[in-house]
N, C-alpha and C positions, 0 to 999 in steps of 0.2 A: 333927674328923672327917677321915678321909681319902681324899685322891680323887685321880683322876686326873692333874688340872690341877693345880699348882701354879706360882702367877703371879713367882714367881722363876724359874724356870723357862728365861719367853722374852731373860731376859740373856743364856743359853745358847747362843741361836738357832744364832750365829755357829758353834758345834759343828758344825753337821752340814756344815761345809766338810773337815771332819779328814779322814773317808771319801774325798772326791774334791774335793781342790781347785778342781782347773780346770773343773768344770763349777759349783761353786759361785760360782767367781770369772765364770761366766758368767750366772747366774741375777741376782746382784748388779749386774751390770753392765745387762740388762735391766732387772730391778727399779726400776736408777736410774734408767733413759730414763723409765721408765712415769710415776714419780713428778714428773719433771723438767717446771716450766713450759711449757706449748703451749699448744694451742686451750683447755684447760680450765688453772684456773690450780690452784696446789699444794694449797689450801684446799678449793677443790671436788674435786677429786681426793681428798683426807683425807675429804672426808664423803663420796663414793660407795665409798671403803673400806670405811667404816665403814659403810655399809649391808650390804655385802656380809658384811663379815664375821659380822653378824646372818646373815643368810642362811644362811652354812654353819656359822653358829654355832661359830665359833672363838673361845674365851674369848682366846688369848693377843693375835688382834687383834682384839680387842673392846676391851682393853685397848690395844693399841699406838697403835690408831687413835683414841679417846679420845683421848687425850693428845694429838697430832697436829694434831686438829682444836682442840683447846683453842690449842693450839701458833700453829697456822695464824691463831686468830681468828674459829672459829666459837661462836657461841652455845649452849647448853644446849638451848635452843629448837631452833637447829636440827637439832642433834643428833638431838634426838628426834623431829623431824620426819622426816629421815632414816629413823630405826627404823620409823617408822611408813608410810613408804614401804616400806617391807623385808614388813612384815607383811600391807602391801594387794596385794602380787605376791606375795606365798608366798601366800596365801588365796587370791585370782585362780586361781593354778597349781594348788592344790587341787579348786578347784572346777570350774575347765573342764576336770581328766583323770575329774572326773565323767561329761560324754558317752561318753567308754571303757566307764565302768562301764554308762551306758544304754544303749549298741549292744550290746554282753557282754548285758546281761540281754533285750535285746528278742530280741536273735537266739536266746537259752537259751529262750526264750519261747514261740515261735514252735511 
């Protein structure tokens, strides 16, 4: 079937520097620091990617981060602990722009 995504794809990534160099060679260089050992170490960093990237639901780093965390030394477990961290704050955020909906409907109410 054909879709969108195709997970060859993010070997590409590197492409979209061709358009504008210098600010890609800027983004990269950010990217790095982000990635780069501090207060959190490389590994917890790969899994709060990887939650994220559930979040905005980006298969290519749904994939990159995978790997990553595997890379890094995280678990399967944790992995999917992660995700399911992901799933209890998207739910969360659903459910508390619920009060919107019930000010919206008390004041339609009224």
């Amino acid at each position: 079937m054909e879709t969108y995504y195709h997970p060859k794809d993010l070997g590409h990534f590197a492409d979209m520097g061709k358009g504008n160099p210098a600010l890609w060679e800027k983004f990269m260089a950010y990217y790095g620091a982000v990635f780069a050992e501090g207060a959190l170490t490389e590994r917890e960093k790969a899994l709060i990617a990887l939650a994220v990237a559930h979040a905005v639901q980006c298969p290519y780093c749904i994939d990159a981060y995978t790997q990553a965390c595997l890379e890094k030394g995280s678990s399967v477990e944790e992995m999917t602990e992660a995700v399911h961290v992901t799933c209890a704050i998207r739910g969360g955020a659903s459910l508390v722009h619920g009060v919107q909906m019930r000010n919206v409907a008390t004041k339609i109410s009224m």
